[in-house]
Phi, psi and omega in degrees: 000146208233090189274005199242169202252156158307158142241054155268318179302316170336276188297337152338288209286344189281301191281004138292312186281313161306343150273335088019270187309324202277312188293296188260298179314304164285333162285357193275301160326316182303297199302310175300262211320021216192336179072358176325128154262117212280069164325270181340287193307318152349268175327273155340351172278276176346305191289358179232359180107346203281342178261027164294282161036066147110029174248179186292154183282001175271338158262024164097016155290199180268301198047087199186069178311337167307309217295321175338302167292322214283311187314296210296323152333310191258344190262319181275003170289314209285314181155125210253005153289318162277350192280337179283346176281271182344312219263005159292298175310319189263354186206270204306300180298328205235011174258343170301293187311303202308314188258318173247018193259156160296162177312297177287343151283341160275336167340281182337304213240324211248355153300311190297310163320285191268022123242055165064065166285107186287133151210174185240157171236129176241114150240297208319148150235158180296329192274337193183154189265272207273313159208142210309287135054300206262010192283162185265328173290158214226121173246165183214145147260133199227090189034242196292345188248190150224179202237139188261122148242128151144210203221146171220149178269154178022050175280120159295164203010040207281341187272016174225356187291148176280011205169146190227128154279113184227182182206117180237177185257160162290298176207117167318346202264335152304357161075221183254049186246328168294356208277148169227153166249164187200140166294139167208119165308132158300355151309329309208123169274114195128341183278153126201167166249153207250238214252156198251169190220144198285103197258151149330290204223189184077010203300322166295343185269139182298139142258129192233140175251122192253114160280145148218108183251121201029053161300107193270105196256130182292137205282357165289337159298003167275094211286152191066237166245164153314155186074322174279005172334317205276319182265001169269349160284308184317314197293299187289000160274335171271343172298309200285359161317307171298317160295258162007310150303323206261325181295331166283303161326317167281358175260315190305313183291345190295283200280345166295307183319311163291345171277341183288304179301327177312270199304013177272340200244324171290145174249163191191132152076004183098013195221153163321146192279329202276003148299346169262147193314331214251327159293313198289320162335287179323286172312330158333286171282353146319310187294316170317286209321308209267341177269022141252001153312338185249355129322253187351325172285283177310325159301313151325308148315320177271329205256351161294305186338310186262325172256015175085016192199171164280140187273124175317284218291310204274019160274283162339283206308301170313268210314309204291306209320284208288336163299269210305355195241356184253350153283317170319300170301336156319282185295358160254007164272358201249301180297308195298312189270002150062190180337340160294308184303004183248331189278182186260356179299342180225133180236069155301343182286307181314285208341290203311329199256351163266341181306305192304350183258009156310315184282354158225007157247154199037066164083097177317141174313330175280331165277344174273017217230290199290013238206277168307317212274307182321289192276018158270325213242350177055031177251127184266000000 
């Protein structure tokens, strides 16, 4: 295995993180306090490339999946509220068109994409999360369209995406042999969105609750067939697994980099706090934590690279690690900055409080765990 990037990825990654420094960084605080959706900074993403960033090259991508993790990296060191609107827009939403949409859906949308088109994935529902199996919303066809009923819960960028990938049943009693997925424009007569929710953390990117009351869909927007709902939301929830990891990476690295320098500058006891052991301890272990979260990733990438898909276990593996090891270093960046480190003058307290929701969206740190256990054991 080979770790080290080409050099086009170099420079990707340079003029990222230089957009990043420019861009992002001085603004995120801004964007938390304020709940802000940074529609510009967005734009300006597009305009430098970043949601070309690992899709194919007949619709004006890269086609280079490396650079993808390098972007989500570097836009969530940066504010990891934008980094989930980026790896949502650029992965999750859009690998159901991406891997099962037709020639003119991918056109349609993944056009749409890489010149920076905010969008969602709606599955969740208020009856069940983790399981896809039991959701309630329900379509009928009704000669060229099919008609949408009900509500999904806590969607990312659902108030703002130009577009939704979602999924409803046919008749509930079919389990996930009824799930069907379908595209829907937010024009869409019958859409609309309902209450947005108040968050820990995350804050420019929107959680949304999306009605679709006789939402009236043209029936070419029914991706695949009827019946494949179920397993094309799974494939894309095991695609969008790495970007999650890598986005808890770029959060992890945020706040260790602010915890060295603070403890390089703070003084205690007559000496710098990072001479002394019980601070050099943390940092030690910070540094383990996130550089082996970046093994774990980048080995998970390259090898999605090389066999075309995501590998179940060592993704699972990157996400349960790398969420859970960037809340370790959140909360020992917050102890090295000590009572600062509880105020908004800095920010590791935003770090701590966009971390927490890694370990439960797109699949609690306990479905990976359990994920993994499956493919040690093949038992299903």
């Amino acid at each position: 295995m080979d770790f080290e990037f080409t050099e086009e990825q170099r420079m990707f990654q340079d003029a990222v993180r230089d957009f990043v420094a420019k861009e992002v960084t001085p603004r995120a605080s801004k964007w938390d306090e304020t709940e802000e959706f940074p529609s510009e900074t967005v734009k300006k993403m597009a305009e430098v490339g970043m949601f070309s960033a690992g899709l194919p090259e007949n619709i004006g991508g890269n086609g280079d999946l490396l650079s993808n993790t390098i972007a989500t990296e570097e836009i969530s060191y940066g504010s990891s509220g934008l980094g989930v609107i980026y790896l949502v827009s650029t992965g999750l939403a859009i690998y159901p068109i991406l891997m099962h949409g037709n020639e003119g859906q991918k056109k349609k949308y993944l056009t749409r994409t890489v010149n920076g088109a905010t969008s969602a994935f709606a599955l969740t529902e208020a009856i069940g999360g983790s399981d896809v199996a039991i959701l309630q919303t329900r379509y009928t066809q009704n000669g060229d369209y099919f008609i949408l009923n009900g509500n999904k819960l806590f969607i990312t960028n659902g108030a703002e995406a130009e577009f939704i990938t979602t999924f409803a049943t046919k008749d509930p009693s079919l389990g996930y042999r009824g799930i069907s997925a379908f595209i829907v424009d937010k024009d869409t007569p019958g859409f609309s969105v309902g209450k947005l929710e108040r968050k820990m953390g995350m804050h420019p990117s929107s959680t949304a609750e999306l009605i679709f009351d006789n939402c009236k869909i043209p029936i070419g927007n029914l991706l695949a067939a009827e019946g494949k709902g179920f397993r094309i939301a799974l494939e894309a929830i095991d695609e969008s697994r790495v970007a999650i990891a890598t986005q808890a990476l770029g959060n992890a690295k945020a706040a260790y980099d602010a915890a060295v320098e603070y403890a390089k500058e703070r003084e205690a006891f007559g000496k710098k706090i990072a001479q002394h052991q019980a601070i050099q301890w943390m940092l030690a272990d910070m540094a383990i934590d996130v550089e082996t979260s970046k093994l774990l990733i980048y080995e998970a990438a390259w090898l999605t690279q090389k066999i075309g898909k995501s590998p179940l276990k060592e993704a699972a593996m990157a996400k349960v690690y790398a969420s859970e090891a960037a809340h370790r270093v959140c909360h020992k960046a917050i102890q090295i900055f000590g009572g600062y480190g509880y105020t908004k003058d800095f920010p590791v307290e935003r770090y701590y409080r966009d971390q927490r929701l890694l370990e439960i969206y797109e699949g609690t740190s306990e479905m990976q765990r359990w994920t993994i256990a499956r493919e040690i054991t093949g038992l299903k």
